[in-house]
C-alpha positions in Angstrom: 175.4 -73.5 352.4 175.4 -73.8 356.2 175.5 -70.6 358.3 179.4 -69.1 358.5 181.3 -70.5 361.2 183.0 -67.8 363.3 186.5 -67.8 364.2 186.0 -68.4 368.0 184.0 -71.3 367.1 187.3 -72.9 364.7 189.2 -72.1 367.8 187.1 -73.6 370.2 186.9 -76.8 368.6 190.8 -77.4 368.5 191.4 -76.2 371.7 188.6 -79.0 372.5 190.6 -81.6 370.0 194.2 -80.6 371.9 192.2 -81.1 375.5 191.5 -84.5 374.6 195.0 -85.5 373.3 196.0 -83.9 376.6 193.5 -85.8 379.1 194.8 -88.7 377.1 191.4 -89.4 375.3 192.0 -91.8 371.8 191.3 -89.7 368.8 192.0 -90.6 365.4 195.6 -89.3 364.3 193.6 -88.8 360.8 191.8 -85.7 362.4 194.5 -83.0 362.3 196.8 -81.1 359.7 195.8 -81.8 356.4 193.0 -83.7 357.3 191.9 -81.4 360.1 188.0 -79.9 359.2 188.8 -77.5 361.3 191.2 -76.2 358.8 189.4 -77.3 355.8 186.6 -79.7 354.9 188.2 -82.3 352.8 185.3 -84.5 352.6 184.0 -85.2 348.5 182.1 -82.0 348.1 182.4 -77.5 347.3 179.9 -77.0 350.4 180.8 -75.6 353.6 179.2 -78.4 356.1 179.0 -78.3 359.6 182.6 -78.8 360.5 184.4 -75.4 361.0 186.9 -75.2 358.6 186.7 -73.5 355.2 185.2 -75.2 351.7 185.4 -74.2 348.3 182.2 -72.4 348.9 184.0 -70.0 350.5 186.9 -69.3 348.4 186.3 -70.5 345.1 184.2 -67.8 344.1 184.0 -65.9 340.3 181.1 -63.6 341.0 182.1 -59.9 340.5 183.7 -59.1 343.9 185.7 -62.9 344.3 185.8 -64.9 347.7 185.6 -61.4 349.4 181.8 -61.4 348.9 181.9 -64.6 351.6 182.0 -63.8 355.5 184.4 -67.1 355.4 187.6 -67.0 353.8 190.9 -67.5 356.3 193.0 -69.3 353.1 196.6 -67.1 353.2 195.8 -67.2 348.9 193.6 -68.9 346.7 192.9 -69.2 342.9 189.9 -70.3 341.2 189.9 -71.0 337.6 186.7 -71.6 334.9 188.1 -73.6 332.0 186.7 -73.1 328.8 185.0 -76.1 326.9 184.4 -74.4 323.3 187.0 -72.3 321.2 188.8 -70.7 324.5 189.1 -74.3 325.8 193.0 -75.4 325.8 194.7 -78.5 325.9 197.9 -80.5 325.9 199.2 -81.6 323.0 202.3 -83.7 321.2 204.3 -86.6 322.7 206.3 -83.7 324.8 203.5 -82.8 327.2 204.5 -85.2 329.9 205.7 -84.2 333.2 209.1 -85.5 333.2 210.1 -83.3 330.4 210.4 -79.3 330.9 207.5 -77.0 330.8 209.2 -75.1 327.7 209.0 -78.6 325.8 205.6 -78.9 326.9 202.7 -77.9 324.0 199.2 -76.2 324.3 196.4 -76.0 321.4 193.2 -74.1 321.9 189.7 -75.1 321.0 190.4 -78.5 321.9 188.1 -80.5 323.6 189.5 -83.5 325.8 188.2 -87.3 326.2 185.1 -86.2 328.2 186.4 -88.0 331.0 189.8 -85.5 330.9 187.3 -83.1 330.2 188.0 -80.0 333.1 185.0 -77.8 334.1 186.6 -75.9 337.1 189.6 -75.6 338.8 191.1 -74.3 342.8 193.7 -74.4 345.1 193.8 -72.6 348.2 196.6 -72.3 351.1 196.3 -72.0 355.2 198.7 -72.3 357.5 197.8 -74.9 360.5 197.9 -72.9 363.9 198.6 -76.0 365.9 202.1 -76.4 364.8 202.5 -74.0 362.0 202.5 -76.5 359.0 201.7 -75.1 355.6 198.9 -76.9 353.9 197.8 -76.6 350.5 194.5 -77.8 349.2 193.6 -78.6 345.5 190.9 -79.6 343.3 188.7 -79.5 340.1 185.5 -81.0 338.2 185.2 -83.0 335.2 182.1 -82.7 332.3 182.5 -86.3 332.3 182.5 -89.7 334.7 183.0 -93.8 334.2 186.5 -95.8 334.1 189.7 -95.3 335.1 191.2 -91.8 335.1 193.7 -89.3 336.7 194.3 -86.2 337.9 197.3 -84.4 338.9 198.4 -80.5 340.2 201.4 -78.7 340.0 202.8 -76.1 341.9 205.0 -73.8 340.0 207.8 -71.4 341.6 208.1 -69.7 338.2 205.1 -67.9 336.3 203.8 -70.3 333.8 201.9 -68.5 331.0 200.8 -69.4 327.7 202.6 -68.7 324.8 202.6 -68.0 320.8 202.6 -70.9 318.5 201.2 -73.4 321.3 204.4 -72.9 323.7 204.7 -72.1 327.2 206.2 -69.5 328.9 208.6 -70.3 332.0 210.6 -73.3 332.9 210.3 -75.9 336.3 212.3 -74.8 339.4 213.7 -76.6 342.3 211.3 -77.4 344.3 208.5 -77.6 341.8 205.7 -79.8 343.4 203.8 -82.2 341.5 200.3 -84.4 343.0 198.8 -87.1 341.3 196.0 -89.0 341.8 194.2 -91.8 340.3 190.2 -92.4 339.9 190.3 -96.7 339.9 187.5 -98.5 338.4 184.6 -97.3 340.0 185.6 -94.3 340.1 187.0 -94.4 343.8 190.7 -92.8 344.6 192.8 -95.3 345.1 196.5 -93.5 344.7 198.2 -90.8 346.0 201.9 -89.8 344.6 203.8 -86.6 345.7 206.9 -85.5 343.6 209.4 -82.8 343.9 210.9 -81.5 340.9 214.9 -81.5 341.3 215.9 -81.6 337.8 219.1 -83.8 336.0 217.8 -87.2 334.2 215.7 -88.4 336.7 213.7 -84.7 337.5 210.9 -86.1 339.7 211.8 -87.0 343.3 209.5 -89.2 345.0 208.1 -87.7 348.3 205.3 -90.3 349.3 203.7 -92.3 347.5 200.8 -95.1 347.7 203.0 -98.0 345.9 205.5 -97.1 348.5 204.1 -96.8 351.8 200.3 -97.5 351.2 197.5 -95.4 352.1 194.4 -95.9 354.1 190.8 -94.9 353.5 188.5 -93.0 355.5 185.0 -92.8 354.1 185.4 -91.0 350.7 188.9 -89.9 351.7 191.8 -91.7 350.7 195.0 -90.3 352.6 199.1 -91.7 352.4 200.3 -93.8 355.1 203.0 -91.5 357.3 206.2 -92.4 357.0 209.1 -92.8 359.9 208.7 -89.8 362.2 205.4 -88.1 361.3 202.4 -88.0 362.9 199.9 -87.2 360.4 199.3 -87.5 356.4 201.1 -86.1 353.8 198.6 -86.0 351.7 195.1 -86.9 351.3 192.0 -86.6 348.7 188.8 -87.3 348.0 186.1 -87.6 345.6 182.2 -87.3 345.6 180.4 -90.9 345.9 176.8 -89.6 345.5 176.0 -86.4 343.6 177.1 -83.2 345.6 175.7 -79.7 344.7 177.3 -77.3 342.5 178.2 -73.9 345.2 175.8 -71.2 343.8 178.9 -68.3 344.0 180.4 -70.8 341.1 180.1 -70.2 337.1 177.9 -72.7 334.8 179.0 -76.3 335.7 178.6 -78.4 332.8 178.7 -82.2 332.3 178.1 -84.3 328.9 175.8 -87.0 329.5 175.1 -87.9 325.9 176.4 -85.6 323.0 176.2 -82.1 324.3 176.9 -80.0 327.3 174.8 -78.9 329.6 174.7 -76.6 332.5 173.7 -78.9 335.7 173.5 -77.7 339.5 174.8 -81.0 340.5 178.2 -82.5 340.3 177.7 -86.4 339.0 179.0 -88.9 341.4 183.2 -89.0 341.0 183.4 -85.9 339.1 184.8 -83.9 341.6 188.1 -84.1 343.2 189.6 -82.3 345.8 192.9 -83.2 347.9 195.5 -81.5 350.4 199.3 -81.8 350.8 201.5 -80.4 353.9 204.2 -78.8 352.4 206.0 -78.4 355.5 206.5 -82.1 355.5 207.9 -82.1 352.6 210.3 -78.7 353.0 210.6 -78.5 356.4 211.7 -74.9 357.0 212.9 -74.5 353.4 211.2 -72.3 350.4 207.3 -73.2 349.7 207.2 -70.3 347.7 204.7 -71.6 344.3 203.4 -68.3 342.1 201.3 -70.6 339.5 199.0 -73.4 339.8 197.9 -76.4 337.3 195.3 -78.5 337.1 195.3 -81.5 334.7 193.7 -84.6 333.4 196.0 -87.6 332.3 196.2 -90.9 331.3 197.2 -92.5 334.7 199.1 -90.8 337.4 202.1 -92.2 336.3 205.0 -89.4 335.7 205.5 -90.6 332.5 201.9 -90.4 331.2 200.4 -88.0 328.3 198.8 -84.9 329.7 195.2 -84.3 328.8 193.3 -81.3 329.7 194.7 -78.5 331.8 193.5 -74.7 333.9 196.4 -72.8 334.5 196.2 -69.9 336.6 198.4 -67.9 339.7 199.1 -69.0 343.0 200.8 -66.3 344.6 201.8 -68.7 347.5 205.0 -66.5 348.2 205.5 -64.5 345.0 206.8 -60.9 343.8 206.5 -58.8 341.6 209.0 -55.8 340.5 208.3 -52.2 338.2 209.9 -49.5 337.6 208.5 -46.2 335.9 209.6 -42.7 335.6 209.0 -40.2 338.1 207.4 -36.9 336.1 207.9 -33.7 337.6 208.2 -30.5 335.8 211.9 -29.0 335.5 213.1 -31.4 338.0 212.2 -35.2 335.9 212.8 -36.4 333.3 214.8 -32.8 332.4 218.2 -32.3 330.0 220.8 -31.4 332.3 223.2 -28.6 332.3 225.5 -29.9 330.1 223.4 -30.3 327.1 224.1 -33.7 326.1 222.5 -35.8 329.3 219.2 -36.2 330.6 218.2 -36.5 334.3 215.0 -39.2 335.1 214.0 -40.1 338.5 212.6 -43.8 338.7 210.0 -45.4 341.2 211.0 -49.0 341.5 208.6 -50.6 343.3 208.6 -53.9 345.2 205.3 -55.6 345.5 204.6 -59.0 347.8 200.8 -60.1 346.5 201.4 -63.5 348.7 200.5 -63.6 352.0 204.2 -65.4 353.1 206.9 -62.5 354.1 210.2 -61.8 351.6 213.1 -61.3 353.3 216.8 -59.7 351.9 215.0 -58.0 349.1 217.8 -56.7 346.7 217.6 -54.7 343.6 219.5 -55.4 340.5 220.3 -52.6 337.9 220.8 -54.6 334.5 221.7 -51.3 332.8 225.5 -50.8 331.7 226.9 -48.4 334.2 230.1 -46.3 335.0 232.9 -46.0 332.4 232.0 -45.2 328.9 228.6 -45.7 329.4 227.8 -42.5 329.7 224.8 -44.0 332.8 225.1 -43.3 336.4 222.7 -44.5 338.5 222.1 -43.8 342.6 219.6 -45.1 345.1 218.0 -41.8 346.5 215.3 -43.1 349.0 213.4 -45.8 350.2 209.7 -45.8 351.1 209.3 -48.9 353.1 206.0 -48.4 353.5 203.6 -49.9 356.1 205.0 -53.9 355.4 208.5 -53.1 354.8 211.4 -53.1 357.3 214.9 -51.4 356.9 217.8 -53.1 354.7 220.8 -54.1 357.7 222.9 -53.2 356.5 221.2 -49.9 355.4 221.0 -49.7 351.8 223.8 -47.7 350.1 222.3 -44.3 349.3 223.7 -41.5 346.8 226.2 -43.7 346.1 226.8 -44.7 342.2 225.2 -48.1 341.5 227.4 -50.6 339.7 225.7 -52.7 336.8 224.5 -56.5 338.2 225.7 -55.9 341.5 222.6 -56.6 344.2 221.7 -53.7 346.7 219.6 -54.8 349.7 216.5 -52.3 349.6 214.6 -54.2 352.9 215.2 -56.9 355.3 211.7 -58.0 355.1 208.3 -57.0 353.1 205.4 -58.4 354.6 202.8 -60.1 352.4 200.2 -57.9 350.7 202.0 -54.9 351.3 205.0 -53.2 349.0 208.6 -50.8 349.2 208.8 -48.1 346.6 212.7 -47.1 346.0 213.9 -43.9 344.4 216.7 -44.2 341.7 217.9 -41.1 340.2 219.7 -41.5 336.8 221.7 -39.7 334.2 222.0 -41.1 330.7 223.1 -39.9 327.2 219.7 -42.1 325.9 216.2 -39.6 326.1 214.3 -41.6 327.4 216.4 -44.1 329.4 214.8 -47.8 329.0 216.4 -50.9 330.4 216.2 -53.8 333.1 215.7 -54.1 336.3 215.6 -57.1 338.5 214.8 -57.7 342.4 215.7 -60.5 344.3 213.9 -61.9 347.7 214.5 -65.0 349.7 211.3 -66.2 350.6 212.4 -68.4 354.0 215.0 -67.7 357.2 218.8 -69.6 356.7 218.0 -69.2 352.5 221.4 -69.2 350.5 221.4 -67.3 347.5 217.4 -65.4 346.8 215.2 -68.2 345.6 213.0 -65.8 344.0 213.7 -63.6 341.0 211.4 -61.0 339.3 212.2 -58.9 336.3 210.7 -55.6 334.7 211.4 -54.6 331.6 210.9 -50.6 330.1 210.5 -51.3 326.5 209.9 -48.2 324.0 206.7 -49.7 322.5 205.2 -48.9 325.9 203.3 -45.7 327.6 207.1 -45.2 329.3 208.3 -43.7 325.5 205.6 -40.8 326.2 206.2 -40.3 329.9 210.1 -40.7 330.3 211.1 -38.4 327.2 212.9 -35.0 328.9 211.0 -31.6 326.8 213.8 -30.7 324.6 213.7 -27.5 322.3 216.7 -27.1 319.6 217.6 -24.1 317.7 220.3 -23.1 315.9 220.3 -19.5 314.4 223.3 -18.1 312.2 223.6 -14.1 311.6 225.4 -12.7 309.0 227.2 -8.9 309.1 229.1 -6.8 306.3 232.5 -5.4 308.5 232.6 -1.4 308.1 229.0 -1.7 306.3 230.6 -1.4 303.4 233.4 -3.1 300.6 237.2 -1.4 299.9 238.6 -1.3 296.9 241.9 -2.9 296.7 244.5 -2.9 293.8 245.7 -6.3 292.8 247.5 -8.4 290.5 244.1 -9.5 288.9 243.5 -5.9 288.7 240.9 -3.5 290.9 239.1 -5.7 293.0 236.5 -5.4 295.8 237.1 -6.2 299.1 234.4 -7.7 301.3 234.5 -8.8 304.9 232.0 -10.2 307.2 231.3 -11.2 310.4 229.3 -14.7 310.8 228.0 -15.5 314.5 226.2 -19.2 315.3 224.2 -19.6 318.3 222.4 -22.4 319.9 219.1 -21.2 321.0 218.0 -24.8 322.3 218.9 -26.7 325.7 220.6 -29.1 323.8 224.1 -29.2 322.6 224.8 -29.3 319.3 227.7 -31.2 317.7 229.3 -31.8 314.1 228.6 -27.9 313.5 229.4 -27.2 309.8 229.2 -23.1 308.6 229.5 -23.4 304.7 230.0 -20.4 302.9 231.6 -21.4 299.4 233.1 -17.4 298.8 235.2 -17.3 301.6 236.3 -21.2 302.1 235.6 -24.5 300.1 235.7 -25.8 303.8 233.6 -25.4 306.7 234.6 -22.6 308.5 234.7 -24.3 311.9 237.0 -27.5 312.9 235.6 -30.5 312.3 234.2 -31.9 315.7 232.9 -28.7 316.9 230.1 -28.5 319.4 227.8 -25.7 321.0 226.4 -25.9 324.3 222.7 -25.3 325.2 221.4 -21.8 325.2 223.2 -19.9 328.2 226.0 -22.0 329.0 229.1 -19.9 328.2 229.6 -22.0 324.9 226.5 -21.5 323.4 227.8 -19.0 320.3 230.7 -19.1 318.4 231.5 -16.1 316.1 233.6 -16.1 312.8 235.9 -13.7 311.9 237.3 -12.1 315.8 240.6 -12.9 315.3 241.6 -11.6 318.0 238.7 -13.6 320.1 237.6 -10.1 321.8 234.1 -11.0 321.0 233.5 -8.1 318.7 234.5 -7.4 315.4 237.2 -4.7 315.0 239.0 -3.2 311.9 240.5 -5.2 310.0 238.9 -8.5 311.3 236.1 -10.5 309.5 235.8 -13.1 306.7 236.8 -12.0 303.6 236.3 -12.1 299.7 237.3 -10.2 296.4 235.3 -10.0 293.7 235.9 -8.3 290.3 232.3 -7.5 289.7 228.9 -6.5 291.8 226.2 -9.3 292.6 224.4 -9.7 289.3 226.6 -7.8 286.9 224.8 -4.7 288.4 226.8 -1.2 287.1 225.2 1.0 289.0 227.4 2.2 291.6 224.7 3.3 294.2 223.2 0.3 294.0 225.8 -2.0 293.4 226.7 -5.0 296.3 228.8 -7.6 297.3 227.4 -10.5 299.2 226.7 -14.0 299.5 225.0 -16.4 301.8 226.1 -19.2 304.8 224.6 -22.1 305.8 224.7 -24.2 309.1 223.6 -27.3 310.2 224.8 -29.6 313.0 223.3 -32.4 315.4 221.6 -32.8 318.6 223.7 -34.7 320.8 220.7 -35.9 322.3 218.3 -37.6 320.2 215.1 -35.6 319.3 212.6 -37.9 317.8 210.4 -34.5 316.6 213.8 -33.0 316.0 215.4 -34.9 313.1 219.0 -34.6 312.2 220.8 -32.1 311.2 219.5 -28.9 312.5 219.9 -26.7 309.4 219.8 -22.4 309.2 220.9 -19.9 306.8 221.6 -16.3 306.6 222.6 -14.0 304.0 224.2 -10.0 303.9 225.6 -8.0 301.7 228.0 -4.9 301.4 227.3 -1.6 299.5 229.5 -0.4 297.0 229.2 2.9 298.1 227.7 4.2 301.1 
């Protein structure tokens, strides 16, 4: 590893290479954007050489720490990938895997090890943006465990998240704008074909952008680059590919390479087994999205779009990505609490808006997927917005204390610069404890965008840590008391004969902060019925509704005489005949249902009382 290049020193050479195009000097037009060494050294090898620019020394590093342990790094964002070669290796697999078809019809088996020539041992891609003319250029590469004949690589640039799924799927689907690079190694082992494609979908999903059986390409040393086409002054695309053997960069994981039947760890990458190239997006978008948040590496049969996929390293490229999540804010008696009413909790939410990328987001919008308004029983409001250190203010402002309408997209900041992130407030009220659903945000990711071009959901599910954390503290209670009227029975002369005549008073209280509905008071002496309307609901401990009690007629909220629940009997409880001791009484029951759900409070909430009344007193 040569000694790190400073950043006056990158400067200073271009300054010098725009001096001489200005004294009107001949330079190569080969020597700038992406094929500028200023930028990055795109010359057959991992090691940072004399030139100024960056290698994959410098940011292809999976020591503890990554690419921050090296003084040089000025890629906008990088990924690195070690692909396995034993039972965490994975592979393509079935007739699907091809890159005309979708990524969901794309299949993946693990513990597969690929023709050794397909055989990947690393994998990298870093982005910088060109200071000269503000071109964004994205370099690529990996290593193979194997050399000898004809093969192919080629790298895609995904706008979606690509992930691996159960049962040997894949997780995400091609976008717009997708970019695919493919090159091939010819006999020898020499590149001799470059093919840019841009993914637009319909039959015919690959575009062709520029391509060596189009336009031709010309070959510098061990760098093969595409011939420009009308209007541009420098490559689209170029690569190359070690010659002689090149060292394996020391800040790198074990390289292996199969010489005869096994692998084994080497410090030397075998002549043509490693590949590195570089595209100019901005020739291909112009000012339109380059926003890519995963990367692919693969080995093929040829770099014809139509070829089976071989070996692959998948991993992010958060080239302009975002990321959205929402949990609940806990404070004690303020979130998540039960509100007044009894029956609705009140959760405040952080939803926060990350930018991991090093490009800027612009008209970032937040979508509540939750059902809203009406019947729902939800209401929703954006309370704040924390636009932290990268953010800048929604114009126009974002709509605050102001009901949020399900689907509908709130701007929450004009911009959010990369690395940097806006935390937004919701406050909510729901009938659900705890409240779980879906929210989405929305960014543009470059100026005169349409409709957002970048999409991010977060979903609160109740198999995660949210179940614990969002639940409002609920207590329920229901307590029935039971009174003989006058403390004792009359005797009243009837038909049937002499009977007893006993009244009571029956009072139900809820001493929880939940309502409680569907009340039933049985109390088989006085009524084959419940004793309350069918429907009937008490409010949380202290709210004005919290008690009801049975036998005020006149709804004074005391008994008086000649009010109360009442019963003749013929005979004392138990047959008993002696008259001091003798009673009339009888028990009630209660039970009714949260009208919140209580997960350590099952349904119905039950309670019981029983009194009696003396014969005599």
């Amino acid at each position: 590893m040569s000694k790190p290049t400073t950043r006056f020193q990158k400067n200073a050479g271009r300054v010098l290479t725009l001096l001489l195009v200005a004294a009107g000097v001949a330079i190569p037009l080969i020597a700038l954007s992406v094929n500028d060494e200023t930028i990055f050294e795109l010359e057959g090898n991992a090691v940072d050489g004399p030139p100024a620019g960056d290698d994959w020394e410098n940011i292809a590093d999976d020591r503890p720490g990554g690419p921050g342990l090296i003084a040089q790094n000025h890629s906008n964002v990088q990924t690195f990938i070690t692909d396995g070669l034993d039972a965490t290796d994975t592979a393509f697999t079935g007739g699907g895997s091809k890159d005309v078809n979708n990524v969901n019809q794309w299949q993946q088996v693990t513990s597969a090890v690929s023709p050794i020539k397909n055989e990947i041992g690393h994998a990298f891609a870093a982005a910088y943006t060109d200071p000269s003319n503000g071109h964004l250029l994205v370099y690529f590469g990996l290593d193979r465990s194997g050399s000898g004949g004809t093969a192919a690589t080629g790298f895609w640039f995904f706008k979606d998240k690509i992930s691996l799924g159960a049962n040997g799927q894949f997780v995400g689907t091609h976008t717009v704008g997708d970019i695919l690079v493919t090159s091939d190694y010819v006999t020898g082992g020499k590149i001799g074909e470059i093919n840019v494609f841009r993914w637009i979908g319909g039959q015919k999903p690959l575009q062709v952008v520029g391509s060596t059986s189009t336009g031709g390409g010309f070959t510098v040393g061990d760098r093969y680059c595409l011939n420009n086409v009308a209007g541009q002054t420098t490559p689209m695309a170029c690569a190359a590919s070690n010659s002689n053997p090149e060292t394996v960069p020391s800040s790198w994981s074990t390289y292996f390479f199969k010489s005869g039947s096994t692998f084994d760890p080497t410090n030397t990458f075998p002549a043509r087994t490693f590949f590195e190239g570089g595209v100019d997006l901005t020739q291909i978008f112009g000012t339109g999205s380059t926003c890519f948040a995963s990367f692919m590496a693969m080995t093929r049969t040829s770099a014809s779009t139509s070829a089976q996929l071989k070996d692959f390293a998948l991993g992010d490229f958060a080239l302009c990505d975002m990321s959205v999540a929402k949990a609940c804010k806990v404070e004690a008696g303020v979130s998540p609490v039960v509100n007044p009413d009894g029956v609705s909790v009140h959760t405040n939410f952080t939803v926060t808006f990350s930018n991991p990328s090093g490009g800027t987001l612009r008209d970032v919008q937040l979508v509540e997927k939750l059902g809203l308004g009406g019947t729902t029983g939800n209401a929703c409001k954006i309370t704040a917005v924390d636009l932290g250190s990268g953010g800048t203010a929604a114009n126009p402002a974002t709509p605050l204390n102001t009901n949020l309408v399900k689907d509908t997209a709130y701007e929450i900041a004009n911009t959010i610069a990369g690395h940097s992130s806006v935390d937004v407030t919701l406050s909510c009220d729901s009938l659900d404890n705890p409240l779980l659903n879906i929210v989405e945000a929305r960014a543009k990711t470059f100026v005169g965008a349409g409709d957002p071009d970048l999409v991010r959901t977060y979903q609160m599910k109740s198999d995660d840590d949210v179940l614990d954390e969002c639940v409002a503290p609920t207590n329920t209670a229901i307590d029935v008391t039971k009174d003989c009227v006058g403390d004792k029975v009359t005797l009243v002369n009837t038909s049937g004969g002499m009977k007893a005549h006993a009244c009571f008073s029956i009072e139900v209280t809820n001493k929880g902060n939940v309502a409680l509905k569907n009340l039933v008071v049985a109390d088989p002496k006085i009524s084959a019925n419940s004793l309350v309307p069918t429907g009937t609901t008490l409010g949380p401990a202290g709210s004005a509704t919290d008690s009801i009690l049975l036998g005020d007629t006149d709804h004074s909220g005391t008994i008086d005489a000649g009010e109360g629940l009442c019963f003749d009997a013929i005979a004392p409880d138990n047959g008993e005949t002696d008259t001091d001791v003798a009673v009339f009484g009888n028990r009630v029951d209660v039970s009714a249902d949260t009208a919140i759900p209580v997960p350590s409070f099952p349904n119905p909430q039950t309670d019981y009382a029983t009194d009696s009344c003396p014969l005599c007193k």
